[in-house]
C-alpha positions in Angstrom: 0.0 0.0 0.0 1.6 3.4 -1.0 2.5 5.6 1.9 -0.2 8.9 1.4 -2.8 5.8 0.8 -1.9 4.2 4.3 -1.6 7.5 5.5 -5.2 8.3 4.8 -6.3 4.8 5.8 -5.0 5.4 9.2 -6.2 8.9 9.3 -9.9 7.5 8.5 -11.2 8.0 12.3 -10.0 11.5 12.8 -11.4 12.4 9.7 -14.9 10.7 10.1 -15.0 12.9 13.3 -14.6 16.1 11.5 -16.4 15.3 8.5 -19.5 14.8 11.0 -18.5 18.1 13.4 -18.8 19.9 9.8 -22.3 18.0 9.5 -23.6 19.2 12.3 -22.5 23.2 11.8 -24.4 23.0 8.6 -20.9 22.8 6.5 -22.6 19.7 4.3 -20.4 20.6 1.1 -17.1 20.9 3.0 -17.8 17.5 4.5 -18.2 16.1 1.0 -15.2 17.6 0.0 -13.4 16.6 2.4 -14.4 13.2 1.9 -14.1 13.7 -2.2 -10.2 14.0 -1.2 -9.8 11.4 0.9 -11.3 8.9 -1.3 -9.1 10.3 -4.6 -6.2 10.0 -2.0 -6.8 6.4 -1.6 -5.7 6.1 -5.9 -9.3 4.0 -6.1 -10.7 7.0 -8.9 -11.3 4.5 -11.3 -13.1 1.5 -9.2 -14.9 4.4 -8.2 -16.1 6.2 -11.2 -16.9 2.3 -12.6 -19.4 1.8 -9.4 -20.6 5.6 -9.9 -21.6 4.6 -13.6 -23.4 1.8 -13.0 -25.3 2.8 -10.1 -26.6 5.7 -12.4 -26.7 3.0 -15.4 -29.4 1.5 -13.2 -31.2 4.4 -12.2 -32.1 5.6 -14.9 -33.6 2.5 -15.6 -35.8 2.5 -12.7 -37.0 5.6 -13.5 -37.9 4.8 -17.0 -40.0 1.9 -15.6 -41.9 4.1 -13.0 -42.3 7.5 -15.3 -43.8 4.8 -18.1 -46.0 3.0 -15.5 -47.1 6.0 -14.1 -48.2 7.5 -17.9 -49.8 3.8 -18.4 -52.0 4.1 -15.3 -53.1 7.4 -16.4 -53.8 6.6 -19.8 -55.8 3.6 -18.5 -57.8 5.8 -15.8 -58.7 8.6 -18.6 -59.6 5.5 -20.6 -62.0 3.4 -18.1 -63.6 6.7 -17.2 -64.7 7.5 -21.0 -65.9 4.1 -20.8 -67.9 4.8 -17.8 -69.8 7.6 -19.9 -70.2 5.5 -22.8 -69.5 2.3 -24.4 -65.7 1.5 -25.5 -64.8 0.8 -28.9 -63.5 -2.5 -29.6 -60.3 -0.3 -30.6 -59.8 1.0 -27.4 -60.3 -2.0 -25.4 -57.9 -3.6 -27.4 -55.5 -1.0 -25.9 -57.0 -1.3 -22.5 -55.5 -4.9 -22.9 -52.3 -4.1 -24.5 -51.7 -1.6 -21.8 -52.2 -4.0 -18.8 -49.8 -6.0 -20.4 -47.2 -3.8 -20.7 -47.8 -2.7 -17.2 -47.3 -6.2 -15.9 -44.0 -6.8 -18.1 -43.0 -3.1 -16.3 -43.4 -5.0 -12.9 -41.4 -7.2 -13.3 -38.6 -5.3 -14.9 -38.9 -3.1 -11.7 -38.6 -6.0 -9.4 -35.5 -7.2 -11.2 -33.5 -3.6 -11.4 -34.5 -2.7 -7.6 -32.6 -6.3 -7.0 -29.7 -5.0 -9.2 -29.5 -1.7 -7.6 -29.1 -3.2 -4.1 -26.7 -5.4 -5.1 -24.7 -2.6 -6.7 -25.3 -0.6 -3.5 -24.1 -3.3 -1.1 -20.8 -3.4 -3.2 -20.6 0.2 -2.5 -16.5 1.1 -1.9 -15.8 1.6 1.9 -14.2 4.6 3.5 -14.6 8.4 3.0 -16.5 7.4 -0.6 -19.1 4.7 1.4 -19.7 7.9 4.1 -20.4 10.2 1.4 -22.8 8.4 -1.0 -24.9 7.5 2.3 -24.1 11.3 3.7 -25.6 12.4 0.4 -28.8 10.0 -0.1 -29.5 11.2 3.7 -30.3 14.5 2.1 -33.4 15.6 1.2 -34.5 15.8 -2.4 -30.4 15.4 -2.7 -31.8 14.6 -6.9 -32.5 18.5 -6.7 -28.9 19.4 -6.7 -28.2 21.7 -9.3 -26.4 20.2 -11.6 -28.7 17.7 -11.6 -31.5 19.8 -12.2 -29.1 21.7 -15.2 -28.9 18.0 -16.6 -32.5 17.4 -16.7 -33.4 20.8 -18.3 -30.2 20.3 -20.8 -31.9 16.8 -22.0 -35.3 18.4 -22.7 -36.7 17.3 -19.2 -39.2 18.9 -16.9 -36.6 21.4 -14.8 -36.3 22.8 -18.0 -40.5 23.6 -18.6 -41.2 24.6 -14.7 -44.0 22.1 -14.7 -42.7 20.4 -11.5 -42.4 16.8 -12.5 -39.4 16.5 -10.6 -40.0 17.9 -7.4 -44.1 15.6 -7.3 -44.1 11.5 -6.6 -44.3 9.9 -9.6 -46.0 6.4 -8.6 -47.9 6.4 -5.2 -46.3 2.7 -5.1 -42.7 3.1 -5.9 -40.2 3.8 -2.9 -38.2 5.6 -6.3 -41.0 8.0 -7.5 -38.8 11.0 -7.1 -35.9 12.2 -9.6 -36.0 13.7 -12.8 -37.7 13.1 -16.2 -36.6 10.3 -19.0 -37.8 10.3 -21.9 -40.8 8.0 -20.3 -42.2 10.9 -18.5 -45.9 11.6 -19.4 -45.4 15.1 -19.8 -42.4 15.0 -21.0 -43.7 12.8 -24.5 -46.8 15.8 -24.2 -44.4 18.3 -24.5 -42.5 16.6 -27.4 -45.9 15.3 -29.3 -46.5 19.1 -29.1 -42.9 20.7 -30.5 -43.6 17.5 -33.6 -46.7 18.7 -34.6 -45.8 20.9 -37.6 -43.4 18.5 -38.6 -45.1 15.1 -39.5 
């Protein structure tokens, strides 16, 4: 083990003890920093930035699946109520059905990433990095940070339209219902349908 690695190893206690004193004045971003530095010290950047990628990799995923089965269950409510003023149309029923199938496939795929995201989690790498990813999710709307907000208005999502998508619950069901738009976010595929509409 190189010397400033074992160095900062050794040092982990003392710093753990500021990084929380600087917690508790309010100092959040200094802690992270401090942390940020003790974690590059350790010469682990690139195991790192690999766990970083797919953590987000795996996300964004879960998002996509909640943001789509939230606009199916909407779709499906607006349908079953027109239905409830009049008779449906074979057509539509036809995509009541296709819908509820899809929606069933998106359960599952959501079972199967939230499994994958814990398991990427739990590999999480210890020291400084492990306090800070846990220091940060311990946050409050910590998804509102703003370069994650610049993000989500630079790819077209909702920060970007001040409709609020990101700072409501997606899903009523879904511990993940916060975050910012994919490209499966109702409004966001409103918004787009809309900006098409003199083109084809």
């Amino acid at each position: 083990m190189p010397i400033k690695c074992a160095v900062i190893v050794a040092l982990d206690p003392v710093l753990v003890r500021i990084e929380t004193k600087l917690e508790s004045l309010g100092q959040w971003h200094h802690a992270q920093s401090l942390r940020h530095r003790a974690a590059t010290w350790r010469g682990k950047t690139r195991e790192l930035h690999a766990w970083v990628q797919t953590l987000i990799e795996i996300d964004i995923q879960l998002r996509e699946v909640v943001q789509r089965e939230t606009f199916l269950r909407d779709q499906v409510r607006i349908l079953t109520t027109k239905g409830e003023m009049r008779p449906t149309t074979t057509e539509e029923r036809a995509q009541l059905g296709a819908w509820e199938e899809e929606l069933g496939g998106l359960s599952k795929d959501y079972w199967q990433q939230e499994r994958q995201m814990y398991a990427v989690e739990s590999r999480c790498p210890g020291g400084p990095f492990l306090g800070g990813f846990f220091s940060y999710r311990r946050q409050q709307m910590w998804f509102l940070t703003e370069w994650m907000t610049a993000d989500c208005a630079g790819r077209g999502g909702c920060c970007g339209r001040g409709c609020g998508c990101c700072k409501r619950p997606r899903s009523t069901t879904r511990a993940r219902r916060f975050k910012h738009c994919t490209a499966m976010c109702g409004c966001y595929d409103t918004y787009s349908r809309g900006l098409l509409k003199g083109y084809i």
